[in-house]
N, C-alpha and C positions, 0 to 999 in steps of 0.2 A: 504494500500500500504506500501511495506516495504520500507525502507530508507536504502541508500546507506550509508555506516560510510565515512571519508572525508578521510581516508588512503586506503582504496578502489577507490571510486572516481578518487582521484590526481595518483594514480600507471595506473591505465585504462586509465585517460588522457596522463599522460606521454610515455605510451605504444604508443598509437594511435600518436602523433606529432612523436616519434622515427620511427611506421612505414612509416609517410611522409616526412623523413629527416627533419625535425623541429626538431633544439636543443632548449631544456626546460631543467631547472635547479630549483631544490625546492634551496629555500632561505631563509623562513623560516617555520618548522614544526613546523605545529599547532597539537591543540587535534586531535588523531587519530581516535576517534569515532564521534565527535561532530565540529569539528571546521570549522570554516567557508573559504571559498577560495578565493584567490582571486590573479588575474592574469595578469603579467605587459608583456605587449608583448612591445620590445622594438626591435625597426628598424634599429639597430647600426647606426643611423646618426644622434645622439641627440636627436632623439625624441622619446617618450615613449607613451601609454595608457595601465591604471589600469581598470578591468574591476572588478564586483562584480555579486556577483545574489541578485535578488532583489523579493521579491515575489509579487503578487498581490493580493489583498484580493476580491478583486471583482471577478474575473475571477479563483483564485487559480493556475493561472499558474507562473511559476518563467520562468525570464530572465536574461541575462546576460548584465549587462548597464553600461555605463564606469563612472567611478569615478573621472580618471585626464586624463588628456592630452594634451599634449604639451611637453615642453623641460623635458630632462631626469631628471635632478637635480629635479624640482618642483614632478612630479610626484614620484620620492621617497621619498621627502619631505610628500606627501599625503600618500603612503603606509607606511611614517614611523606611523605619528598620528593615520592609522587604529590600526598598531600594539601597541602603548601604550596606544589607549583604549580596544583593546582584546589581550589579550597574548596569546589566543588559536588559532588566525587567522594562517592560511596557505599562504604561497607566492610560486608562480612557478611565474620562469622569462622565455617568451619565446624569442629568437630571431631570426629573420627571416625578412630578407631586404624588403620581399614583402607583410608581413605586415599578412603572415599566422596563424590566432592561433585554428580554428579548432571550436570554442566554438559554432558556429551557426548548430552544423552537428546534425546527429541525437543521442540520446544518452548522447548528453554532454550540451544541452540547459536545 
């Protein structure tokens, strides 16, 4: 199975929240072929969740599992530590009051 590169990926997610009026903003570019993503959908009302993909080794499937959440300060407190243990990570910020980020559709789990 081929692999998507992570600047592939993040332009076809941004694509698809654009086609559902979901504004998304990268925030930090990571490696374009290799880096990993990871995605803070924030509810403009102080509250945030950081989601990551996660793989499973038993089943070989990856999901999408959240990493922080709660108040906005803390969880970019959490995305900042992801990013000074990888400097190739990716950040899309989504915002969307209802809490839309898309990542369970088909294609993007």
């Amino acid at each position: 199975m081929t692999r998507l590169t992570a600047d592939f990926w993040v332009q076809a997610y941004l694509t698809r929240l654009r086609l559902n009026d979901i504004p998304a903003f990268v925030t930090a570019h990571g490696d374009d072929t290799a880096g990993a993503v990871l995605v803070k959908l924030n509810t403009l009302n102080g509250q945030a969740v950081a989601f990551h993909r996660e793989y499973d080794l038993m089943s070989g499937a990856r999901a999408w599992v959240e990493l922080a959440g709660g108040d906005e300060r803390d969880v970019d407190a959490a995305i900042a530590r992801q990013r000074d243990f990888d400097p190739d990570l990716w950040v899309i910020e989504v915002e969307d009051r209802q809490g839309r980020h898309l990542l369970g559709e088909d294609g993007l789990e």
